[in-house]
C-alpha positions as CSV (number, residue, x, y, z in Angstrom):
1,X,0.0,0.0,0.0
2,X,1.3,3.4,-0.8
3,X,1.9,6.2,1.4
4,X,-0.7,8.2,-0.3
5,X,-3.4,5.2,-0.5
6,X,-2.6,4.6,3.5
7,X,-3.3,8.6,4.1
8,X,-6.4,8.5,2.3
9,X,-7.6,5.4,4.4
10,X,-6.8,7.2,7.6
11,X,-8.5,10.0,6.8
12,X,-11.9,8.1,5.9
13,X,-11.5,6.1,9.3
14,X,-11.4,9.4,11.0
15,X,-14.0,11.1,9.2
16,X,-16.0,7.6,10.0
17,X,-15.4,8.1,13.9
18,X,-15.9,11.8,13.4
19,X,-20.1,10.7,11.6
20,X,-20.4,8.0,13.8
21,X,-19.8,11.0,17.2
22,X,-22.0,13.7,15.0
23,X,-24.8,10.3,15.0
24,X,-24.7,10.0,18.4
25,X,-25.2,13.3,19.7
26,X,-28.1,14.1,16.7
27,X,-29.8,10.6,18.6
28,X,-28.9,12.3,21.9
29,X,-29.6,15.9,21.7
30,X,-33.5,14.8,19.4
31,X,-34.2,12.7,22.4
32,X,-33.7,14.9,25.0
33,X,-35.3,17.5,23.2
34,X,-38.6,15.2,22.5
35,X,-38.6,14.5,26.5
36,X,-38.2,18.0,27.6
37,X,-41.2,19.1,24.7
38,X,-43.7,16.1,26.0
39,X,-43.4,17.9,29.5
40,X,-44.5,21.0,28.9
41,X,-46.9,19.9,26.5
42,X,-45.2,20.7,23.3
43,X,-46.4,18.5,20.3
44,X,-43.4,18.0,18.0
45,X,-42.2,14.4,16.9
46,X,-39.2,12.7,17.9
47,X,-38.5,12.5,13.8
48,X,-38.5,16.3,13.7
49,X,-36.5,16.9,16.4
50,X,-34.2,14.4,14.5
51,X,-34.2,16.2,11.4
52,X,-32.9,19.4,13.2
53,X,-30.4,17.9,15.5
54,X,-29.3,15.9,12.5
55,X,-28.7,19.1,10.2
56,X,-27.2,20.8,13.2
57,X,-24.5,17.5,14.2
58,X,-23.9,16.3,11.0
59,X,-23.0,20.1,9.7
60,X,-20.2,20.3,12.7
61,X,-19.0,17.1,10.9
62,X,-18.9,18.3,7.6
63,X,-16.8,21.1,8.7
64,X,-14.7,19.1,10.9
65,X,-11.7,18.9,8.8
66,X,-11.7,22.6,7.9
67,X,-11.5,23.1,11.8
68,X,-8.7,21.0,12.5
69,X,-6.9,22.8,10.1
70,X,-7.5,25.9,11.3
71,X,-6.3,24.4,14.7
72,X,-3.0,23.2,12.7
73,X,-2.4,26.5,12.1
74,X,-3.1,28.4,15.7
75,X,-1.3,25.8,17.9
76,X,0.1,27.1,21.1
77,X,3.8,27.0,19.7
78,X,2.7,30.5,17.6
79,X,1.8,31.8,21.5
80,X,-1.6,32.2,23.4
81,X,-2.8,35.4,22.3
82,X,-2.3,34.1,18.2
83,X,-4.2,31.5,19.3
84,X,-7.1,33.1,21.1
85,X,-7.5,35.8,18.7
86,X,-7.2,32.8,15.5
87,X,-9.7,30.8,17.0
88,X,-12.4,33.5,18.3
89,X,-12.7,35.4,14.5
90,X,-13.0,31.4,13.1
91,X,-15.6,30.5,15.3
92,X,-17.5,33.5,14.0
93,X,-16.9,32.4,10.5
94,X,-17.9,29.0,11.1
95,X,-20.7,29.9,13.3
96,X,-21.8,31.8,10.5
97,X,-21.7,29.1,8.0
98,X,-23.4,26.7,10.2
99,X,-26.4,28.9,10.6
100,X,-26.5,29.1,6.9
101,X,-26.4,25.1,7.0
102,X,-29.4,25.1,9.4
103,X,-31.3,28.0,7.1
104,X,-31.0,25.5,4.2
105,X,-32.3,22.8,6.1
106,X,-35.5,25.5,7.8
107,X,-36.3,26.4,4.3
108,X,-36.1,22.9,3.0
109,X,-38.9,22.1,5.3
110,X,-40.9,25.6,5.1
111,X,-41.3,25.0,1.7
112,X,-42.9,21.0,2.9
113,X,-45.3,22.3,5.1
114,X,-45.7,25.9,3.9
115,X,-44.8,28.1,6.6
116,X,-44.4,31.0,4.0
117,X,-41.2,32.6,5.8
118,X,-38.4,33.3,3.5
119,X,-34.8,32.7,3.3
120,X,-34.0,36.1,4.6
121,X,-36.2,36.1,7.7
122,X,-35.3,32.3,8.7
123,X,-31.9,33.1,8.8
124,X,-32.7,35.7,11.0
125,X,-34.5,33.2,13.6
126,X,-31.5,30.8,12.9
127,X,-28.9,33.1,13.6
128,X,-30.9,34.4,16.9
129,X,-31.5,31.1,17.9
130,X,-28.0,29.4,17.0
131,X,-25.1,31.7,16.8
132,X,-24.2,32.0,20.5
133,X,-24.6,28.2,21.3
134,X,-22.8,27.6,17.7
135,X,-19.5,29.3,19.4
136,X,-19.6,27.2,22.1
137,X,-19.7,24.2,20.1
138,X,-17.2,25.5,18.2
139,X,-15.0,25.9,21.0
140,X,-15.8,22.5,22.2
141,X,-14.4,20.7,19.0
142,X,-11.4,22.8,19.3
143,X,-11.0,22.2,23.2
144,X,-11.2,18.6,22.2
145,X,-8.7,18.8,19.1
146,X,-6.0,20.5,21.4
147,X,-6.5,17.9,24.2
148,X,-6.0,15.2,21.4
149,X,-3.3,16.6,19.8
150,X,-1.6,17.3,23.0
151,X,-2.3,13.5,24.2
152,X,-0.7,12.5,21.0
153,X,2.1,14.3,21.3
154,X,2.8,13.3,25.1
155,X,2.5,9.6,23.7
156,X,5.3,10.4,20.2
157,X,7.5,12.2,23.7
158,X,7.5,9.1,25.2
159,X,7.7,6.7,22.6
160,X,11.3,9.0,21.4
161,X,12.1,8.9,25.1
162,X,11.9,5.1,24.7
163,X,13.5,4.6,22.0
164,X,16.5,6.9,22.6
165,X,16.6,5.0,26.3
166,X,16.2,2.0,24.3
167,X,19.6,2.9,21.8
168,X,21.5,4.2,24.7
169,X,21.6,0.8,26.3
170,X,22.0,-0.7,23.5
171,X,25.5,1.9,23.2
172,X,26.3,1.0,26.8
173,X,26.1,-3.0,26.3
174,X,28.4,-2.1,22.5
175,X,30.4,-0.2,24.7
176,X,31.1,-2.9,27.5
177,X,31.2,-5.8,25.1
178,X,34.0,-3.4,23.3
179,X,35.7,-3.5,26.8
180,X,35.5,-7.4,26.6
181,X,37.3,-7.8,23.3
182,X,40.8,-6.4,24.1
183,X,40.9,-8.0,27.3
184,X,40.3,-12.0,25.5
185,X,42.4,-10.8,22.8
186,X,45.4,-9.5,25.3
187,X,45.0,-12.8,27.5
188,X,44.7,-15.3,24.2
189,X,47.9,-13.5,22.4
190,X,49.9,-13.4,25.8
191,X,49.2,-17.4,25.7
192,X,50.3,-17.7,22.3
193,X,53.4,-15.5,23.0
194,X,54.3,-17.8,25.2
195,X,53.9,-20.8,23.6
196,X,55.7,-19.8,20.9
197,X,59.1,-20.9,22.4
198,X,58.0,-23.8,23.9
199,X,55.8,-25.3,20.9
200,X,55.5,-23.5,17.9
201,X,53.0,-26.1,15.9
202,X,50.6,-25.5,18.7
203,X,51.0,-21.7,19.0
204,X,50.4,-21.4,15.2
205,X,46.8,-23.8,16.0
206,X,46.2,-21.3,18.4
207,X,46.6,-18.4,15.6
208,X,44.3,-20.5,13.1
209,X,41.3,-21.3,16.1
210,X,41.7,-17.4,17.7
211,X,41.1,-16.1,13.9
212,X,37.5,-18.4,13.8
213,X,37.0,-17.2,17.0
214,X,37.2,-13.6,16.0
215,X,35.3,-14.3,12.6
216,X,32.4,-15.4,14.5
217,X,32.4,-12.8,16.6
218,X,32.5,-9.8,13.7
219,X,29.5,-11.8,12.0
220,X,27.2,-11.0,14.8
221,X,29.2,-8.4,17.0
222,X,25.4,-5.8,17.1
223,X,23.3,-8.1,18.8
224,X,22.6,-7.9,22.3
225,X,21.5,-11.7,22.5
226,X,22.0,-14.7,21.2
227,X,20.9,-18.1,21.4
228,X,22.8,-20.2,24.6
229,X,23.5,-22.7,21.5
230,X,25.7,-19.9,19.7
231,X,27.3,-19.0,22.7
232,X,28.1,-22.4,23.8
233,X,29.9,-23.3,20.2
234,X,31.9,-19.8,20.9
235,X,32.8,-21.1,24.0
236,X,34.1,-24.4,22.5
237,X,36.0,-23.2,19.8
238,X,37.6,-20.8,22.8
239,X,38.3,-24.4,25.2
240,X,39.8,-25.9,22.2
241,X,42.5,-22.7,22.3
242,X,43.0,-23.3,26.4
243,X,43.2,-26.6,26.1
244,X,46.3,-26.1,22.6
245,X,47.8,-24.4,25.6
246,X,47.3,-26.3,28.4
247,X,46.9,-29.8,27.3
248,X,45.7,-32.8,29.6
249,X,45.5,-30.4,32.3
250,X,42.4,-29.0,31.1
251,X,39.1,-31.0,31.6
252,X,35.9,-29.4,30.1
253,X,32.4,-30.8,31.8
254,X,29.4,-29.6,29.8
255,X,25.6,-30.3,31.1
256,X,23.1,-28.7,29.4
257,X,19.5,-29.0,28.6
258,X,18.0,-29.5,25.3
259,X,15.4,-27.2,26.1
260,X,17.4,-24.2,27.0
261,X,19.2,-24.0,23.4
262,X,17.5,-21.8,21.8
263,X,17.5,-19.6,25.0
264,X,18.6,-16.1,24.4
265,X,21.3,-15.4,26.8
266,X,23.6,-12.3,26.5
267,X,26.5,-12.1,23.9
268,X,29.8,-13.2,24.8
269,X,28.4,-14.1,28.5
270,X,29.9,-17.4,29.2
271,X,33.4,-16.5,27.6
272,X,35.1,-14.0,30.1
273,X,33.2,-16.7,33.2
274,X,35.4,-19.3,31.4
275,X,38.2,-17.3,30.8
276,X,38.4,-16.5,34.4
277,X,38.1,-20.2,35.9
278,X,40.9,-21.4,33.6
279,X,43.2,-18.0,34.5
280,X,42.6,-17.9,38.1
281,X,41.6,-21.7,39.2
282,X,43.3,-24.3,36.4
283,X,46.0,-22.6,34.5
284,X,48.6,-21.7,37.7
285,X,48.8,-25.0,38.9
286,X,50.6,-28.2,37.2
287,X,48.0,-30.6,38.4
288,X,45.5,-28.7,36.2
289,X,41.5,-29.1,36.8
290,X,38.4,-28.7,35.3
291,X,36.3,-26.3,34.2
292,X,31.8,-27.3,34.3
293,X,29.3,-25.1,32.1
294,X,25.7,-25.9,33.4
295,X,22.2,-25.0,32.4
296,X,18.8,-25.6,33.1
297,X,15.4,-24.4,32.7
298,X,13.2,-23.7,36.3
299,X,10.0,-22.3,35.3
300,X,10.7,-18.6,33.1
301,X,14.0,-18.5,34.6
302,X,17.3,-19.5,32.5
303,X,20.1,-20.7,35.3
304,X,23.4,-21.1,34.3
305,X,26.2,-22.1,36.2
306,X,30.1,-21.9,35.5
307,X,33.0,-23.7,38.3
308,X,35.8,-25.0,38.4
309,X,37.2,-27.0,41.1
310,X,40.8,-25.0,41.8
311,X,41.1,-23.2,45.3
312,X,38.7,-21.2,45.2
313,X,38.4,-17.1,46.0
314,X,41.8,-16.9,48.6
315,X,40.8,-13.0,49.2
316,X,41.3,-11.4,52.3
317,X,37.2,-10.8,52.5
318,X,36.5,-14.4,52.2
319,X,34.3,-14.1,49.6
320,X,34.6,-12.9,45.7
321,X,33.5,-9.7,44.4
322,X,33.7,-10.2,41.0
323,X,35.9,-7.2,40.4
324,X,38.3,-8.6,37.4
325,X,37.3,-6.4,34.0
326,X,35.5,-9.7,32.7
327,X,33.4,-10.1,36.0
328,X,33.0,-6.5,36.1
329,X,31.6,-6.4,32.7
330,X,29.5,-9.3,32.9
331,X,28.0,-7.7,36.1
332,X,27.4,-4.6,34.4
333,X,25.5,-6.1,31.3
334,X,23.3,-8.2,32.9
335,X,22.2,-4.9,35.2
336,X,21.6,-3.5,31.6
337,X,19.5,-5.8,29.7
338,X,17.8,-6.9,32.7
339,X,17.4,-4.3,35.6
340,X,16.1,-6.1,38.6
341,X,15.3,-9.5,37.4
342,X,18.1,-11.5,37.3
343,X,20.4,-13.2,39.5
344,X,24.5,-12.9,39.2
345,X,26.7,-15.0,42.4
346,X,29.9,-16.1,43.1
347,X,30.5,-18.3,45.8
348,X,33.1,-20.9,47.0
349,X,32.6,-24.4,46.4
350,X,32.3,-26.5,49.5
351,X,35.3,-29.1,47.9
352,X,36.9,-25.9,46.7
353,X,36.4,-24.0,43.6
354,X,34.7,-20.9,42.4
355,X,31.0,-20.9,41.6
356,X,29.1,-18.4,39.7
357,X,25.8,-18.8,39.0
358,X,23.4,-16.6,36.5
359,X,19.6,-16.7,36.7
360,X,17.8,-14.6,33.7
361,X,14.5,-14.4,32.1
362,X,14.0,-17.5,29.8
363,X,12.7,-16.3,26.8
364,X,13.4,-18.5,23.4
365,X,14.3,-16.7,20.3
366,X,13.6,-20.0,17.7
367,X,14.1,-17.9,15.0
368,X,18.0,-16.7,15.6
369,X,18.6,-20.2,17.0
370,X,17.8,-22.0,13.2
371,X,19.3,-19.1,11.7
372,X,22.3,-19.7,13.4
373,X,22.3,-23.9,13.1
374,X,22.1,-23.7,9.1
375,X,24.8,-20.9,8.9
376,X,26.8,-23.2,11.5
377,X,26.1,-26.3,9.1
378,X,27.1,-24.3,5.9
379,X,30.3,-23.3,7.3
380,X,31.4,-26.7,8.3
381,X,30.0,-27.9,5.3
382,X,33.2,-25.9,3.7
383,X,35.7,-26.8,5.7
């Protein structure tokens, strides 16, 4: 549909609501009027009292559109007095105009039931009659065009306000993940430096799986969220580079639930939890260790879990803080995609290790999972 066709719809849905309003107040204003006549006697029909509150109603809608341009132009941003003074000579014109509307409609049925009057001294009656109420109504639609228009433009205010809230988290989570990236990239080529000397065929492995790595992040590096089965394949190729480096002495337990696959989970939220077992509780020590990724549905909430079994947090508070950049980060994204509800702990392991466990809304995204599976399948299907 074009832009033009989808105006022109619009505008004949508003000037529906606009009959269907003038209706309601012609069936309103006639039956009143019929009550209030049958009371003090008065013998007029209901279907003449119809007639005139029809010609009265259904002229207000006719000049409807004519009115709201008129508002258009005297809008408070030209100031109140512009305003005031715009809208009080256009209500005389348009008073005006209605009472001829109404005159047509008088003379239309003198001429039925021969009254004799003419044009000149039905006007007359009309304007008597009409003009000073007609003002009034006038400054009714207008009241209720402003309130509108002002409604509409509180809603458009808070929509932008959304939406610009809504881009600058999505600049603070670019700018954290941003934050992420150096430090794997300064950890990873520190591992490969020092490899080097010691074996060069596995250093240049390294090069070749930190290269994939990086590919794979650069193909989706602007979303926020990703399916847990995306991140878990990131994290594997990144254990395949730990484990170049440190051999037998890195074991990789994985237990996760078919069901939370397709889970979106934040980008590149398991990586620097990894990163950090292996650098802190595998890597110092020659007798090595092993690193679990868990995950599980309970109810709408996504729980993941990342330990290892090396000593644990040795601080002098007893307990860990989280205050390496990767921890930090992670911290700091979760608070940004999801306020209040979720869940982000590091403990101590009661046969030693460090623990942290992640609770966020479950919420599937099916359609970046598949996405993600055939692009998966057509790379490997290259290699």
């Amino acid at each position: 549909m074009t832009s033009t066709a989808a105006s022109l719809k619009n505008s004949a849905r508003r000037f529906s609501v606009i009959l269907g309003v003038a209706t309601l107040f012609a069936l309103f204003f006639a039956t009143k009027d019929s009550f209030g006549q049958r009371a003090m006697g008065i013998q007029i029909t209901w279907g003449k009292n119809l007639w005139w509150k029809g010609m009265e109603w259904y002229a207000w809608a006719l000049f409807s559109p004519f009115i709201f341009r008129v508002c258009r132009k005297f809008d408070f941003s030209g100031g109140l007095s512009r305003m005031i003074s715009g809208q009080l000579a256009w209500a005389i014109v348009f008073s005006l105009l209605h009472s001829c509307v109404v005159t047509t409609g008088a003379w239309i049925e003198a001429q039925v039931i021969h009254t004799g009057l003419s044009v000149g001294r039905l006007f007359e009656i009309i304007l008597a009659s009409y003009f000073h109420e007609d003002v009034l109504t006038y400054a009714g639609i207008v009241s209720a065009w402003y309130a509108l228009d002002y409604y509409r433009q509180l809603r458009e205010r808070e929509r932008r306000a959304v939406e610009l809230e809504k881009n600058l988290a999505k600049a603070r989570l670019h700018a954290l993940k941003m934050q992420l990236h150096p430090h794997f990239l300064f950890n990873t080529l520190n591992g490969i430096a020092a490899l080097n000397y010691e074996n060069p065929k596995a250093a240049n492995r390294m090069l070749a799986r930190l290269s994939e790595l990086l590919r794979m992040t650069l193909e989706d590096d602007s979303a926020p969220e990703v399916p847990l089965r995306q991140e878990l394949e990131f994290n594997r190729r990144y254990l395949e580079l730990e484990q170049i480096r440190l051999g037998d002495r890195l074991t990789v337990k994985l237990e996760v639930a078919p069901e939370t696959l397709a889970a979106a989970v934040p980008n590149l939220l398991l990586q620097p939890l990894v990163e950090n077992a292996i650098r802190h509780g595998i890597a110092p020590y020659s007798a090595g260790g092993e690193v679990s990724i868990h995950a599980h549905r309970k109810n709408g909430t996504l729980c993941l879990c990342v330990a290892d079994n090396g000593p644990g947090w040795t601080g002098e508070k007893g307990a860990p803080d989280g205050s390496g950049v990767g921890l930090r980060n992670t911290r700091a994204r979760l608070r940004q995609l999801y306020g209040n509800a979720h869940r982000f702990e590091l403990t101590n392991a009661e046969r030693g290790g460090l623990v942290v466990e992640i609770d966020i809304p479950f919420h599937a995204d099916e359609n970046r999972d598949a996405q993600f599976q055939v692009a998966y399948e057509d790379t490997n299907a290259h290699h």
